[in-house]
C-alpha positions, 0 to 999 in steps of 0.5 A: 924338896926340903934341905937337908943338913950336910947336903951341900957338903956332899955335892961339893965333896963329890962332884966338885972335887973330881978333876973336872977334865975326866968324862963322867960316866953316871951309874944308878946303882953299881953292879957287883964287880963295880969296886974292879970298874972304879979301881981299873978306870977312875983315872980315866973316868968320874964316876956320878955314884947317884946311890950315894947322893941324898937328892932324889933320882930325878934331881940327881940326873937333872943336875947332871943332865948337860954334862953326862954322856956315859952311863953304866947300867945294870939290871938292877934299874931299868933305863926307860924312856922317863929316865932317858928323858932326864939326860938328854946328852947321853950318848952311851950306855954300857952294861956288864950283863949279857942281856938288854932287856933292862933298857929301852932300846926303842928310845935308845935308838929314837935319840942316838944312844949307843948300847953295848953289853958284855955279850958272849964274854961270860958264857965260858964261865957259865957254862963251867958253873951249869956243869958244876952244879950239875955234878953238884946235884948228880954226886951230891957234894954239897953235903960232903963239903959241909961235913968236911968243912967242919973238920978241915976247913971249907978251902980243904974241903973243896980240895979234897973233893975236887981231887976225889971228882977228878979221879972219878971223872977220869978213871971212870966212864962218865953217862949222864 
């Protein structure tokens, strides 16, 4: 591989610097909420960011093959077994979703690798958002909330009609 100007500056910026005392967790590339992850434990955890470094994948976990024992995964990048095989001292993989199927968990478990996901954590939330989108389609506000949203604003808009479902939802036999 070519060298590229600045690149040892950025090894040394980002992975020399850390308190080298904290586990490092490696993240391919970071999910949605992963600003609340690294405000909430970065002082329990380094971060390996790979889709911030200018090596290729592959480099990237080589050069940390001996040292990375946790991994946040995501959907995004699927953990196969060639990626597997770059880090060999993996010991944990964590995703925030409440599927598996972007890991390999054949392979997970053929080398001891743990794998937790989130679960039932977020059904509630789904469930709320299938209900709204539901009573989106079924009342149509997504076209009120355009037009209201031009004349008071989108936060005002969605008031207003949540006060208008509300009351129509409680004053009023509900059948699907």
């Amino acid at each position: 591989m070519a060298h590229h100007d600045g690149d040892d500056d950025y090894v040394h910026a980002h992975f020399y610097d850390q308190p080298q005392d904290l586990p490092q967790v490696l993240v391919i590339r970071p999910p949605l909420s992963f600003s609340n992850f690294q405000s909430q434990y970065s002082h329990k955890f380094q971060f390996l960011k790979a889709w911030e470094s200018p090596l290729p994948l592959d480099q990237f976990l080589t050069t940390h093959a001996n040292s990375v024992q946790a991994m946040l995964s995501t959907v995004s990048y699927p953990v196969t077994a060639p990626v597997l095989r770059l880090i060999p001292s993996l010991r944990l993989i964590v995703t925030p979703s409440a599927g598996l199927n972007h890991i390999d968990l054949d392979e997970c478990r053929s080398r001891g690798i743990c794998v937790d996901n989130a679960g039932n954590l977020n059904s509630e939330d789904v469930a709320d958002v299938a209900v709204g989108l539901l009573i989106d389609l079924l009342r149509k506000i997504r076209l009120p909330i355009g037009m209201l949203s031009k004349a008071f604003g989108l936060a005002e808009a969605i008031i207003l009609l949540v006060r208008k479902s509300s009351f129509f939802l409680f004053s009023t036999r509900f059948i699907l």
